[in-house]
C-alpha positions as a Markdown table, in Angstrom:
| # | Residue | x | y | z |
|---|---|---|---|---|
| 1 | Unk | -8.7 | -2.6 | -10.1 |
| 2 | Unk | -8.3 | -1.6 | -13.7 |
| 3 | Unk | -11.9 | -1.3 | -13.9 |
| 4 | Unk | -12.0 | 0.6 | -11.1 |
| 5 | Unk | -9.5 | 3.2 | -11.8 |
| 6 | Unk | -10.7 | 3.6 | -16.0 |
| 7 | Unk | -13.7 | 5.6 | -14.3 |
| 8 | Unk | -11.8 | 8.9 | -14.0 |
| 9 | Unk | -12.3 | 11.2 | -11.3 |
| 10 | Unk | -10.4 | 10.9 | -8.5 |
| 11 | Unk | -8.6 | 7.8 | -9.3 |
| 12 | Unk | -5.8 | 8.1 | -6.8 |
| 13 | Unk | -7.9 | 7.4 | -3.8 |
| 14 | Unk | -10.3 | 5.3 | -5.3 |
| 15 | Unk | -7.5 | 2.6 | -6.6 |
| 16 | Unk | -6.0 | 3.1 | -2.6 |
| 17 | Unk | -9.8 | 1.7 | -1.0 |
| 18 | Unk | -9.7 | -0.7 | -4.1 |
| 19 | Unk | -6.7 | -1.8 | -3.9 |
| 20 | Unk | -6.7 | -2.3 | 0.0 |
| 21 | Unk | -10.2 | -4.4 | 0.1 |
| 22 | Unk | -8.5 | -6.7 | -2.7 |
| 23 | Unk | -5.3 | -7.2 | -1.1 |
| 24 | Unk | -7.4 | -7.5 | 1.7 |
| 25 | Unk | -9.4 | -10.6 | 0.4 |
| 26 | Unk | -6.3 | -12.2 | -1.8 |
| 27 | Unk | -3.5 | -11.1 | 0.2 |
| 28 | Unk | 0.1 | -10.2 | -0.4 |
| 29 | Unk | 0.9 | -13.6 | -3.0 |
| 30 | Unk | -2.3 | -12.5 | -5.0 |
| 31 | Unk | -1.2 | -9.1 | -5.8 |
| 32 | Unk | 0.4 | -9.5 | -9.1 |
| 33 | Unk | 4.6 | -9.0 | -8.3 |
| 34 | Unk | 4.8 | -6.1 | -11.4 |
| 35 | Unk | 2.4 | -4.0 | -9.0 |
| 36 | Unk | 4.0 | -5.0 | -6.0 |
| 37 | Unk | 7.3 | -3.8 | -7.3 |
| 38 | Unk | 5.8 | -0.3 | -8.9 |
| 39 | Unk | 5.3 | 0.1 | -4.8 |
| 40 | Unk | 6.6 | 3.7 | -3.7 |
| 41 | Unk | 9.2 | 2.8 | -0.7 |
| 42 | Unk | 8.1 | 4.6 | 2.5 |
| 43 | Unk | 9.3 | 8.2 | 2.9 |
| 44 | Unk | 12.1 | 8.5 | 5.4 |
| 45 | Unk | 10.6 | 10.2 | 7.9 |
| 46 | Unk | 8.1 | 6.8 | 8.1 |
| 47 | Unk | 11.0 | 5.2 | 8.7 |
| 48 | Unk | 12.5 | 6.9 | 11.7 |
| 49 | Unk | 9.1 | 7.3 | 12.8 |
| 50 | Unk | 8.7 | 3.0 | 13.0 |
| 51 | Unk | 12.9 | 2.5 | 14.1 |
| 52 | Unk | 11.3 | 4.7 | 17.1 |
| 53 | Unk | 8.7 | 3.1 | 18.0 |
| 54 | Unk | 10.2 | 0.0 | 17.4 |
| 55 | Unk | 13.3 | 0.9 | 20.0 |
| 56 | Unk | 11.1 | 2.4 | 22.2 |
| 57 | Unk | 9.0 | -0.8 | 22.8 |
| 58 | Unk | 12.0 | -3.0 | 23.3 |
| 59 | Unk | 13.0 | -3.8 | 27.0 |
């Protein structure tokens, strides 16, 4: 990931697909806790967005 994003450029979206194939292949436990803490929390309208859908597909 380091390596990765020390190219320059458009390092935003490059450590995103980076990020997301390594998580993919070590999963949450291999994702160093420091990084998973940095996270951003979901914006609030994300949030309604799942309580919806989440209500919505109860019976």
């Amino acid at each position: 990931m380091r390596t990765a994003v020390s190219y320059g450029g458009d390092i935003d979206t490059l450590g995103a697909m980076v990020g997301g194939i390594l998580a993919a292949g070590v999963g949450r436990e291999g994702i160093p806790a420091s990084w998973r803490a940095a996270v951003e929390p979901y914006p609030e309208w994300f949030r309604v967005a799942r309580a919806a859908r989440t209500a919505s597909s109860q019976p």
